[in-house]
C-alpha positions as CSV (number, residue, x, y, z in Angstrom):
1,X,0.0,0.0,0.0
2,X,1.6,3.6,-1.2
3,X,0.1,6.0,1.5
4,X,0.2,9.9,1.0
5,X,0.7,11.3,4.1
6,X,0.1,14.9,5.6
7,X,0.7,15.2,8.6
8,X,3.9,17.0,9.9
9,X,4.5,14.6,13.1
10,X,4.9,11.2,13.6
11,X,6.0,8.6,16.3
12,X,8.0,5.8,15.0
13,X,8.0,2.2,16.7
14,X,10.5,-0.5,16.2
15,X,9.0,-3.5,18.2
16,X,12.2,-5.8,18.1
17,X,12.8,-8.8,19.9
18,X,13.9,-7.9,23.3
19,X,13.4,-3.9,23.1
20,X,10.7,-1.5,21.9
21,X,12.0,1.9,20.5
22,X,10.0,5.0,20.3
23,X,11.0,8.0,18.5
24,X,8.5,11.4,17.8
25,X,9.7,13.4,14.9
26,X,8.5,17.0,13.9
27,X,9.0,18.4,10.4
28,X,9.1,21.9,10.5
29,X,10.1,24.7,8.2
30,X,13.9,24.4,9.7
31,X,14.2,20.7,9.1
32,X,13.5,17.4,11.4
33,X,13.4,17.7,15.0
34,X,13.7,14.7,17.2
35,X,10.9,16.2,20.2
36,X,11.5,12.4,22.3
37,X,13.3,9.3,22.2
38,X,13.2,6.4,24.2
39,X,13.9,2.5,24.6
40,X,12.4,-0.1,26.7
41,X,13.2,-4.2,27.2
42,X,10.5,-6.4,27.7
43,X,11.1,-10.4,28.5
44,X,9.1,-12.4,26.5
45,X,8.1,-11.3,23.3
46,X,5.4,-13.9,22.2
47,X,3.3,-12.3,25.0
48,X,1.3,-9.7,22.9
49,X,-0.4,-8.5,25.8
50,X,3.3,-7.9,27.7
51,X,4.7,-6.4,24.8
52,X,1.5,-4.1,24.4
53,X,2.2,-2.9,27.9
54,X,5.9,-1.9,27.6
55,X,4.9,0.0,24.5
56,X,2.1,1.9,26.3
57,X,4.8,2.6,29.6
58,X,7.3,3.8,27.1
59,X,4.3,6.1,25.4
60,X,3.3,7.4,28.5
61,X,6.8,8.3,30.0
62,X,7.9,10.4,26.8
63,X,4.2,11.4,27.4
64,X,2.9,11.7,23.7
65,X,-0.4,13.8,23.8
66,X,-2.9,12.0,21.3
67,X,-5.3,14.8,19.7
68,X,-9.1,14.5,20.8
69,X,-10.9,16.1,17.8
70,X,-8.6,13.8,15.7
71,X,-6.6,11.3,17.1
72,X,-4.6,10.0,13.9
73,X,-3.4,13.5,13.4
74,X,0.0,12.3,14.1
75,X,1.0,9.3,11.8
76,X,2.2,6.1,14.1
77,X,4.7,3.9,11.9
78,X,6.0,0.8,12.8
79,X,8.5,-1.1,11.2
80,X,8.6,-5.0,10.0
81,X,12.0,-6.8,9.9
82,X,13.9,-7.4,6.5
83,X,14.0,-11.3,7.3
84,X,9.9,-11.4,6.5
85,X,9.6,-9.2,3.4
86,X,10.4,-11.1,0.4
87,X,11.8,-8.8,-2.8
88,X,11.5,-9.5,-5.9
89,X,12.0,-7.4,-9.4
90,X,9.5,-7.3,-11.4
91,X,11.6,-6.5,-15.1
92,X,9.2,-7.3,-17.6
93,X,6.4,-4.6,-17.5
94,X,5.0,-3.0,-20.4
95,X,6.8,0.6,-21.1
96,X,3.7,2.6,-21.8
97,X,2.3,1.9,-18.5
98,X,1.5,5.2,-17.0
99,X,1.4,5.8,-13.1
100,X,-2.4,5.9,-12.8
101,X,-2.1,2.2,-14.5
102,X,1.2,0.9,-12.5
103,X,-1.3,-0.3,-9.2
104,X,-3.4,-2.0,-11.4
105,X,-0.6,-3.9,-13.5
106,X,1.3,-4.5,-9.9
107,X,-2.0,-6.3,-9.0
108,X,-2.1,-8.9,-11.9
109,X,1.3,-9.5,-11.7
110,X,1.4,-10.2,-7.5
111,X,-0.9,-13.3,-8.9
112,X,2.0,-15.1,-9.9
113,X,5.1,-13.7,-8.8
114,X,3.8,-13.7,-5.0
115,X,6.0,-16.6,-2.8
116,X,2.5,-17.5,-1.1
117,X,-1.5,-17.2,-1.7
118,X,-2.2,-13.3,-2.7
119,X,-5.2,-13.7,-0.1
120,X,-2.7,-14.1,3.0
121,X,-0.5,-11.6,2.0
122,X,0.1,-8.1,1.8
123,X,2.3,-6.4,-0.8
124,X,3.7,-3.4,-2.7
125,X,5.9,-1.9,-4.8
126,X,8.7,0.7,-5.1
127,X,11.9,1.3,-7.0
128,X,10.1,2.3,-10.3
129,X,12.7,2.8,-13.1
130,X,11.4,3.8,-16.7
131,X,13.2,3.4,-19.6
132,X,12.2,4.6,-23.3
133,X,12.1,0.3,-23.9
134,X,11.4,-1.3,-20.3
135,X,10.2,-0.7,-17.0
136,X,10.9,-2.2,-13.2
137,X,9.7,-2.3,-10.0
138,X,10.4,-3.9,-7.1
139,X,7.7,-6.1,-5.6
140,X,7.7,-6.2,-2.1
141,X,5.7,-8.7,0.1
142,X,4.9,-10.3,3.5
143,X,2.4,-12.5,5.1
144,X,-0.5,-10.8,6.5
145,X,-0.5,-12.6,9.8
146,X,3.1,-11.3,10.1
147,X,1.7,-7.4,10.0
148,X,-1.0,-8.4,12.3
149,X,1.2,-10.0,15.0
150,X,3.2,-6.3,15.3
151,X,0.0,-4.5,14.4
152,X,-2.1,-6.7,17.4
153,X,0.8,-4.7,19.9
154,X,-0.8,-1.5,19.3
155,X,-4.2,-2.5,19.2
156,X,-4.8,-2.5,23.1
157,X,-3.7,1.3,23.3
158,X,-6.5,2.1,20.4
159,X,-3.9,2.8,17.7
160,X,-4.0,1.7,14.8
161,X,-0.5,2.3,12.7
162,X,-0.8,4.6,9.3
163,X,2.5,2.7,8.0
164,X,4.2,-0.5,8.3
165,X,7.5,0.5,6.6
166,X,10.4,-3.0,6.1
167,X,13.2,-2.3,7.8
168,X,15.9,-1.9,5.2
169,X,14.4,1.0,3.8
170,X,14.5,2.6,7.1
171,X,17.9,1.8,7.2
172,X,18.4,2.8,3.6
173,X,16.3,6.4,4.2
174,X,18.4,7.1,7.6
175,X,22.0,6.1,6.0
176,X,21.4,8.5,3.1
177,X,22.3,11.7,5.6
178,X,25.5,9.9,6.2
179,X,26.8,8.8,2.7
180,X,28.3,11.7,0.4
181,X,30.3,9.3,-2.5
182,X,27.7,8.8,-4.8
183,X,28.7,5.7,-6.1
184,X,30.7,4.1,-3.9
185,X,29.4,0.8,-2.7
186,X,28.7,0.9,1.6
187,X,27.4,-2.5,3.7
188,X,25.2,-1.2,6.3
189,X,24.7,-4.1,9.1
190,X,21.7,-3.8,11.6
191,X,23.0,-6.4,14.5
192,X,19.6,-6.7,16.6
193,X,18.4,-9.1,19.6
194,X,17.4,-11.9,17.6
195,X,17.3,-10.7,13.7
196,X,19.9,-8.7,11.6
197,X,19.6,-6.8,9.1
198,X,22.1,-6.3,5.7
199,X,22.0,-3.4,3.1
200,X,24.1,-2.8,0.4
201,X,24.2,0.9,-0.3
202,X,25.5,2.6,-4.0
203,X,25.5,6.3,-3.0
204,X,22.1,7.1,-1.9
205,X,20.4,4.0,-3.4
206,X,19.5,0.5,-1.5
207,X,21.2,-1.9,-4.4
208,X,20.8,-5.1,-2.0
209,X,19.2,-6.2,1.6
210,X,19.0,-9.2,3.3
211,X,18.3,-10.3,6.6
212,X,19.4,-13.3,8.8
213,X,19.1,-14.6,12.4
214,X,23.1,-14.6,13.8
215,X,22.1,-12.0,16.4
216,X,23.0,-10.4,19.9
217,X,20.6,-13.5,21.0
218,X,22.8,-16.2,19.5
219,X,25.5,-15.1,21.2
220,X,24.3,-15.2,24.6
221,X,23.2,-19.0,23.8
222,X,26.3,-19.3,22.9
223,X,28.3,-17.9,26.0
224,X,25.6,-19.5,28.1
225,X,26.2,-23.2,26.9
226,X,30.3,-22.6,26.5
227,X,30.8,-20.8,29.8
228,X,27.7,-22.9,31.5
229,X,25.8,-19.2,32.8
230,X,23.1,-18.4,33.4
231,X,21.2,-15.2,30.7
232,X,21.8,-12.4,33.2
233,X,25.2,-13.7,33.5
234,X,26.3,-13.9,30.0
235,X,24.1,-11.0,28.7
236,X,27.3,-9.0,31.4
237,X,29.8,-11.5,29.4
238,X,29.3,-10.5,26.5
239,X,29.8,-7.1,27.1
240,X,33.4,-7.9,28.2
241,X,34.6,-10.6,25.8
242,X,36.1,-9.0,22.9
243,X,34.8,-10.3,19.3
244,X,38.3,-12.4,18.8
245,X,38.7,-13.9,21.7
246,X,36.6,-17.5,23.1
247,X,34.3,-17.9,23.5
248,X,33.0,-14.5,21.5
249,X,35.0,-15.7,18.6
250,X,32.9,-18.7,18.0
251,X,29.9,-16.6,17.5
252,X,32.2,-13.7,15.3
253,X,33.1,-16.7,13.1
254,X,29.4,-17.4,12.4
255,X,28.6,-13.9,12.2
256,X,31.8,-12.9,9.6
257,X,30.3,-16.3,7.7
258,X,26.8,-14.7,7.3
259,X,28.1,-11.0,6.1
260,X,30.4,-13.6,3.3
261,X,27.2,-15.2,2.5
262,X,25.5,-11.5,2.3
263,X,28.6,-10.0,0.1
264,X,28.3,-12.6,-2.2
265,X,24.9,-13.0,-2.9
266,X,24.9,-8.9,-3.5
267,X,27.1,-9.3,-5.6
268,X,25.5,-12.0,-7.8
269,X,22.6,-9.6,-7.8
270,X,24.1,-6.8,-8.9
271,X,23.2,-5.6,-12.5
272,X,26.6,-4.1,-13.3
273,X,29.4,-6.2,-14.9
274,X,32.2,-4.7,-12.4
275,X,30.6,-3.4,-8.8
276,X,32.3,-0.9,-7.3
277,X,34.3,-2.4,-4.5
278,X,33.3,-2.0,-1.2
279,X,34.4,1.1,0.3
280,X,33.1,1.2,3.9
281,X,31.1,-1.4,6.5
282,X,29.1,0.6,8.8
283,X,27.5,-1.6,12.2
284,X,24.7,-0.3,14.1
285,X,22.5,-2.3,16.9
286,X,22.7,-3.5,20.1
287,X,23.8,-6.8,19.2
288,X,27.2,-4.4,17.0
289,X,28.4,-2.9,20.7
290,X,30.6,-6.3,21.2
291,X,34.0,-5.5,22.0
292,X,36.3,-5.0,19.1
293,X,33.1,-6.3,16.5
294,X,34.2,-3.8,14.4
295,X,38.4,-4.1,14.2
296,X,37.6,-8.2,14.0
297,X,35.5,-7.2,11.0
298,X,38.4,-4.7,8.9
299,X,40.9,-7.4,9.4
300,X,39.0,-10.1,8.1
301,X,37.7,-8.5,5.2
302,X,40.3,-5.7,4.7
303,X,37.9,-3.3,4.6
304,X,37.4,-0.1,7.0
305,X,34.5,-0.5,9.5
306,X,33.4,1.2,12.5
307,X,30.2,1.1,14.4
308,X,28.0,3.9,12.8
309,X,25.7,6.5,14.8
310,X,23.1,7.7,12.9
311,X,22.3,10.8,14.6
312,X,26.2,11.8,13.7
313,X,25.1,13.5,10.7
314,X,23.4,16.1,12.2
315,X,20.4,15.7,10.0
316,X,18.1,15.4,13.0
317,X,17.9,18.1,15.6
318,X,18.5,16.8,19.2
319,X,18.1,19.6,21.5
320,X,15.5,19.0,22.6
321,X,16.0,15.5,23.9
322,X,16.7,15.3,28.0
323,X,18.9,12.3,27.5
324,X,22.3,11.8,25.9
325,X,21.6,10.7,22.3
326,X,25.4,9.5,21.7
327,X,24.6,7.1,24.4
328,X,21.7,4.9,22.6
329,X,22.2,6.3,19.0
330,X,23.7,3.4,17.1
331,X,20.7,1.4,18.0
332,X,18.4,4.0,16.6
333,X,18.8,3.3,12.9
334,X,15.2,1.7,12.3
335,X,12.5,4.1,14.1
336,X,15.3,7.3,13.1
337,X,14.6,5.6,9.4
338,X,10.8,5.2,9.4
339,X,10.1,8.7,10.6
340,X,12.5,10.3,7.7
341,X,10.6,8.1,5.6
342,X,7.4,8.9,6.2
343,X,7.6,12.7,7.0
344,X,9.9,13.3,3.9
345,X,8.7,10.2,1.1
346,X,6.3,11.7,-1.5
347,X,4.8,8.9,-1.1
348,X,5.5,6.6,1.6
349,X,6.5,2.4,1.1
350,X,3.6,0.8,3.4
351,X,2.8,-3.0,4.1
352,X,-0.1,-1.9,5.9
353,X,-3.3,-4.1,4.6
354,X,-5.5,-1.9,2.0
355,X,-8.3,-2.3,4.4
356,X,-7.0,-1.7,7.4
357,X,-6.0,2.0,6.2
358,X,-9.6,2.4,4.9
359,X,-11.0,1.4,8.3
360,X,-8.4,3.9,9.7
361,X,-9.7,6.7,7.6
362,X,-13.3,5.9,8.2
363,X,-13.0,5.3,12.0
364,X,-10.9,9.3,12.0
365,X,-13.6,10.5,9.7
366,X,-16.5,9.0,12.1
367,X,-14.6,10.1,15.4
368,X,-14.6,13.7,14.1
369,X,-18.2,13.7,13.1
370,X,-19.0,12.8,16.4
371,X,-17.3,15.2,18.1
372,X,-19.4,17.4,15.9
373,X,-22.5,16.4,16.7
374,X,-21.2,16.2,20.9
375,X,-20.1,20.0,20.4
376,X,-23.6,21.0,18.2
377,X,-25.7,19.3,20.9
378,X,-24.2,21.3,23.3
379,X,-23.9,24.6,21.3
380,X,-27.2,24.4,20.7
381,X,-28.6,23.7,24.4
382,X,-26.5,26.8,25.3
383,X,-28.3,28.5,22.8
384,X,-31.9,27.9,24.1
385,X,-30.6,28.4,27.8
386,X,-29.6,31.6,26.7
387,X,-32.5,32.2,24.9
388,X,-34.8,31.6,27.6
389,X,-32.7,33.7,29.9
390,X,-32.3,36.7,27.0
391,X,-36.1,36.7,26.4
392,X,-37.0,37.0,30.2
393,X,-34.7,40.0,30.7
394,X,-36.4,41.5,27.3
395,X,-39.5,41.4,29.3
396,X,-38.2,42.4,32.3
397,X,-36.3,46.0,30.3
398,X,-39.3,45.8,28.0
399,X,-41.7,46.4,31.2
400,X,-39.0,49.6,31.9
401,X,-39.4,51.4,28.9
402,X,-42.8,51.0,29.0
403,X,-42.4,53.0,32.4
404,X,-40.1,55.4,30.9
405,X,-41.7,56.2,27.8
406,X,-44.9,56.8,29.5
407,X,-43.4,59.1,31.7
408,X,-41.5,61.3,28.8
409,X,-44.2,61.6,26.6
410,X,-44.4,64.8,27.0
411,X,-40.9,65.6,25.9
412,X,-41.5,62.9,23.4
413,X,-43.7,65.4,21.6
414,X,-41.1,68.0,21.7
415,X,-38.1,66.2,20.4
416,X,-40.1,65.3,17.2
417,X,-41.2,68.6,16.8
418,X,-37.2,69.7,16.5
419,X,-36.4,66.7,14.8
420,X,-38.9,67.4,11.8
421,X,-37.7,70.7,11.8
422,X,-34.1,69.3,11.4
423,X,-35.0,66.9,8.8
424,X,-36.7,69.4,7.0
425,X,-34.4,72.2,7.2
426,X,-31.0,70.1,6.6
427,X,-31.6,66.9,5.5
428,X,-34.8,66.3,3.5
429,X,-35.8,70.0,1.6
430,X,-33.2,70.3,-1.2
431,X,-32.4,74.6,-0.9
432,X,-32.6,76.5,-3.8
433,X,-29.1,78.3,-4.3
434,X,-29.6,81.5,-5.5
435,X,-27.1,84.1,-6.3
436,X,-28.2,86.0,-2.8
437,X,-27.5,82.9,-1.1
438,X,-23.9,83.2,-2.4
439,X,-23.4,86.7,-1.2
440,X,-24.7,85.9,1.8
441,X,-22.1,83.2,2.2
442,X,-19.3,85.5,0.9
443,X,-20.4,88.2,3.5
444,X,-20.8,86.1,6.3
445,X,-17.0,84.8,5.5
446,X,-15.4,88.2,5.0
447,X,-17.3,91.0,7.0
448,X,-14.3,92.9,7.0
449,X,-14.6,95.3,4.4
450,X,-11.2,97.1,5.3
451,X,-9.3,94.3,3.3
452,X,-11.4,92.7,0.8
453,X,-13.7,94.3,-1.7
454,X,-16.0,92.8,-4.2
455,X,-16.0,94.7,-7.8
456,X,-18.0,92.1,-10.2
457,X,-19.5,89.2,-8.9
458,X,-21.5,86.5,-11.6
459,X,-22.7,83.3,-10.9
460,X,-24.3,81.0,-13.1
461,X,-25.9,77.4,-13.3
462,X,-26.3,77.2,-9.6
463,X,-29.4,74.5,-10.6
464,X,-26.3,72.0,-11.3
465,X,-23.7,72.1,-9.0
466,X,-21.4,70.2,-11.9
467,X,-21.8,73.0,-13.9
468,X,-22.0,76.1,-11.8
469,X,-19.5,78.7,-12.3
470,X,-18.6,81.2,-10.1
471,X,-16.7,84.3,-11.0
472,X,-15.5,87.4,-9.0
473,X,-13.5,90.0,-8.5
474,X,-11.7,91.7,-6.1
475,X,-9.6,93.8,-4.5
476,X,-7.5,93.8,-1.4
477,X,-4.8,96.4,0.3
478,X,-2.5,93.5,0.7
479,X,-1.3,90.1,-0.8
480,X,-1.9,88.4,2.5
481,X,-5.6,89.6,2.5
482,X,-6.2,87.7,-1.0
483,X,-4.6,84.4,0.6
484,X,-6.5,84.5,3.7
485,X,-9.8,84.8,1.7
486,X,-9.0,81.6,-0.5
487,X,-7.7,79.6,2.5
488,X,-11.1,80.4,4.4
489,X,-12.9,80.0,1.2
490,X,-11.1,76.3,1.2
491,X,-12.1,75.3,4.6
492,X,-15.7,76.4,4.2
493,X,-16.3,73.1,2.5
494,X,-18.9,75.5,0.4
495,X,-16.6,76.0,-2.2
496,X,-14.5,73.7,-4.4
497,X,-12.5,74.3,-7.6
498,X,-10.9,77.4,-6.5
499,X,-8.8,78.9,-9.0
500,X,-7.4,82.5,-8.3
501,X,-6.1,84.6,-11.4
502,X,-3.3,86.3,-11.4
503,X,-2.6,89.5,-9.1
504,X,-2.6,92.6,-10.6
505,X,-1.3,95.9,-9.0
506,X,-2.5,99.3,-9.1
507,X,-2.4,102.6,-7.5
508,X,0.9,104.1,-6.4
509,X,4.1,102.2,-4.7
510,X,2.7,103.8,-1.2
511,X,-0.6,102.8,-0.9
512,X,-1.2,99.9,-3.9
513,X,-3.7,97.7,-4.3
514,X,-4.0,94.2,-5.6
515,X,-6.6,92.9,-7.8
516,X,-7.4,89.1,-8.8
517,X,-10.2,87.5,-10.4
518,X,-11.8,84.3,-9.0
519,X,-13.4,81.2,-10.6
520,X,-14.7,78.7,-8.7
521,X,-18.1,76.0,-8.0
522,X,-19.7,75.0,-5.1
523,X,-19.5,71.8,-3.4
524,X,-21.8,68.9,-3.7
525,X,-23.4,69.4,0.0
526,X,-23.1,73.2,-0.3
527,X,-27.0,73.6,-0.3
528,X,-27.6,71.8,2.6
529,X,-24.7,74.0,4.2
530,X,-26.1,77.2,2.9
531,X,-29.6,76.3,4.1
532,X,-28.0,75.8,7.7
533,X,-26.7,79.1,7.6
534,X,-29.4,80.8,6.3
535,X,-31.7,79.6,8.9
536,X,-29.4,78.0,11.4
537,X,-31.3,75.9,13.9
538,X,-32.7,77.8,16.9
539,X,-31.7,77.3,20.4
540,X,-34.3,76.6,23.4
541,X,-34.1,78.7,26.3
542,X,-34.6,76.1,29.6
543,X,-36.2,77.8,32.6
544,X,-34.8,77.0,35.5
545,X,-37.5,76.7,38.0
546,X,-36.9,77.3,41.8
547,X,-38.7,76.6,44.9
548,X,-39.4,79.0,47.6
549,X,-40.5,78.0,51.0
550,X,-43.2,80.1,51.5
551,X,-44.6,80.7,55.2
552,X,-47.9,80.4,55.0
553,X,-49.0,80.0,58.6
554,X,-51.8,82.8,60.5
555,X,-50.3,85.1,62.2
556,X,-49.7,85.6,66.1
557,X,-52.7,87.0,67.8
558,X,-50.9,89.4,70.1
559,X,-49.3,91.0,66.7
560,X,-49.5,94.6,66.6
561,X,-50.8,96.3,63.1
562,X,-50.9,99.6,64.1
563,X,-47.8,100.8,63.7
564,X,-47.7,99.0,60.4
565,X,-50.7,100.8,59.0
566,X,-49.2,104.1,60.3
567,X,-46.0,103.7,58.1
568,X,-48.2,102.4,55.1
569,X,-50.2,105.5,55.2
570,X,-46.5,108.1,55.6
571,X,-45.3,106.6,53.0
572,X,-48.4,107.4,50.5
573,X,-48.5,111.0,51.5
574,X,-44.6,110.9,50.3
575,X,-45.6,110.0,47.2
């Protein structure tokens, strides 16, 4: 299955024999950054269910947050050992195939090139090479109870995988950061717990992969029968032993024997008459990290090999990793490799089952519409809540205003007098520019008759303020006079189109004047402008009424009035 994928993050599982490896990759605009690494042993690895829970401990302590609205927004890889994917070229394909058609051919072919019934397998394809003449593939296939034994590890934590990727091309995608010669030849040898892997590298190409079962795991056997310990005890051993000494060496004889066995059948596979010669071996994997594995190796075959650390390229960014990557990196190679691969592939080399990936897509599809529908439901019960609760306050200010208006209705009769009066004067009656109207403008603008005088004055089409024309003359005692009547003219926003003529100077040096002759229109709201002017909008006096205590009680009945009276009647005869 060729998978597109989009996502920009994914979390790449290497379920080995004796470990599980997590790695969760970022892609962003700066390149690949590694956000958490980590690695756990488990003991038995038959036991799904024990297997299922050191994968979901190692999840949880690099504490990967799975997102809730959609929970396959970060792609989960996991990776399938070389030793159970068969390869086989497929040479003999029609030319004119086109890429829309290559899935379909691949399917008619799988039904007799596949090593087992095409209903209990899963396969695909990659390595397409066109030619004007020919075309090639490389089939790639597996049984499908193989993918479902890794697959069944993830299926207690709810997580189903986006990509099965084989492990050589994980190998192949990591060791392409590390290789510059672009066509020198480079063995690449994956030493695991109980399978390795082999690769045959020409530049940046995989050209060859095999896989075989001398492992870290055969050598313990082998210390534990010849030195008659115990696992613990010769899992320490072999850590100490170097690769050339016994009883390593009887395990490094075996192991030497299978990367012979490797060489040779690469290089009966290899399409060129004369192969580049070997240039480099690189080992990488727990079961590589025996003492002096790699010096045994150069000696034997005369060829330079060290033990190879992926993350030495400095392809991947590690800074934010709380542990020491130097420390675990060499045994990195597959998960490091499936996360290149599927953040960076076009289009990513899956084994995953067709169906499964449909389910997966149908099952993120279904969990989103659900969530939905969960967050509609409750939208909209918010919304009637708050609709009953909005409609009984409407009563309750409704019920106010009722109140209020009833009590200003008196000054409700009032304020629409004004207001017709203001619609009528400045908004809704269209004034009638006349000639007067303008002079009353210009005197109302310059009442100073000191400065400015008017000697001619015509105005015409004032029924179309496009075409009206206004022309004047004038005369002032003073330059400035002239300028200050056009900058006011200007910011009354009654005139537009100013143009003054040129200044012309008469009378003598002492006492000159200046004449200049005026052209200009009105603006488009001038009417409504001059009609406010005209009859500008009156202003309402307000009374201010005040009390006065007035004592209105009888008065004392031992008051004397007399004397009163008598000054009342004085004060008459004064007058």
């Amino acid at each position: 299955m060729r998978l597109k994928m989009a996502n920009t993050q994914v979390v790449a599982i290497d379920i080995g024999t004796a470990t599980a490896k997590i790695v969760h990759i970022e892609k962003t605009p700066d390149g690949l950054h590694i956000l958490n690494s980590g690695i756990e042993t488990f003991t038995d690895p038959d036991d799904s269910a024990h297997v299922s829970e050191t994968i979901r401990s190692l999840w949880n302590q690099l504490n990967i947050k799975r997102n809730f609205f959609n929970k396959h927004k970060i792609d989960v890889a996991i990776s399938i050992p070389r030793l159970y994917v068969v390869t086989k070229t497929l040479a003999n394909l029609p030319p004119t195939t086109t890429d829309a058609q290559l899935p379909t051919m691949i399917d008619m072919a799988a039904e007799t090139e596949l090593p087992f019934q095409k209903e209990n397998s899963v396969f695909t394809y990659h390595d397409i090479r066109r030619a004007p003449d020919s075309l090639s593939v490389e089939l790639l296939s597996t049984r499908r109870d193989t993918v479902s034994r890794y697959m069944d590890a993830l299926k207690e934590m709810g997580i189903t995988p986006s990509a099965v990727v084989p492990s050589m091309l994980a190998i192949a995608t990591i060791a392409r950061q590390s290789l510059s010669n672009s066509t020198a030849r480079t063995i690449i040898v994956d030493v695991g717990a109980g399978l390795s892997d082999f690769c045959v590298m020409q530049g940046e190409s995989l050209q060859f992969s095999r896989g075989f079962t001398v492992s870290g795991n055969h050598l313990t056997r082998t210390l534990m029968t010849e030195m008659d310990i115990d696992a613990e005890s010769a899992e320490e051993e072999k850590q100490q032993i170097p690769a050339n000494q016994a009883p390593t060496r009887t395990w490094t004889r075996r192991f030497i024997a299978e990367l012979e066995r490797s060489i040779a059948a690469a290089e009966r596979e290899t399409p060129m008459a004369e192969p580049e010669a070997i240039s480099e071996i690189l080992l990488c994997g727990g079961g590589a990290r025996v003492p002096e594995l790699p010096e045994t190796c150069q000696e034997h075959f005369q060829i330079p090999t060290r033990l190879w650390n992926p993350l030495n390229a400095g392809v991947l960014d590690t800074s934010s990793l709380s542990n020491n990557p130097d420390s675990y990196g060499d045994t990195f190679a597959v998960p490091l490799g499936i996360g290149m691969h599927v953040l960076e592939a076009e289009k990513p080399v899956s084994l995953l089952p067709t169906e499964i990936g449909v389910k997966r897509e149908e099952s993120s599809r279904k969990h989103q519409q659900l969530i939905a529908a969960g967050f509609a439901l409750v939208i909209i019960v918010v919304i009637a809540v708050c609709g009953v609760t909005w409609s009984r306050a409407q009563k309750s200010k409704e019920a106010n205003l009722d109140n209020t208006i009833a009590t200003y209705r008196g000054l409700e009769a009032d304020a629409k007098k004004q207001l017709s009066l203001e619609l009528v004067l400045a908004n809704k009656l269209r004034h009638s520019v006349t000639p007067i109207d303008v002079l009353h403008v210009l005197s109302k603008l310059f009442n100073d008759r000191t400065k400015v005088a008017w000697k001619t004055f015509e105005a015409n089409n004032l029924d179309d303020f496009s075409k009206t024309r206004i022309t004047f003359s004038l005369q002032a005692n003073a330059h400035d006079s002239i300028d200050s009547m056009i900058g006011v003219m200007r910011n009354s926003e009654i005139f537009s189109g100013i143009d003054a003529g040129e200044v012309t100077t008469t009378g003598d040096e002492r006492r000159p004047t200046f004449a200049v002759k005026i052209n200009c229109k009105l603006a488009t709201d001038a009417a409504q402008k001059i009609a406010q002017m005209r009859y500008p909008k009156p202003e309402l006096e307000l009374i201010e009424q005040v009390e006065e205590n007035i004592d209105m009680s009888p008065p004392d009945q031992n008051t004397d009035f007399s004397n009163e009276d008598e000054e009342q009647e004085m004060d008459m005869q004064d007058k």
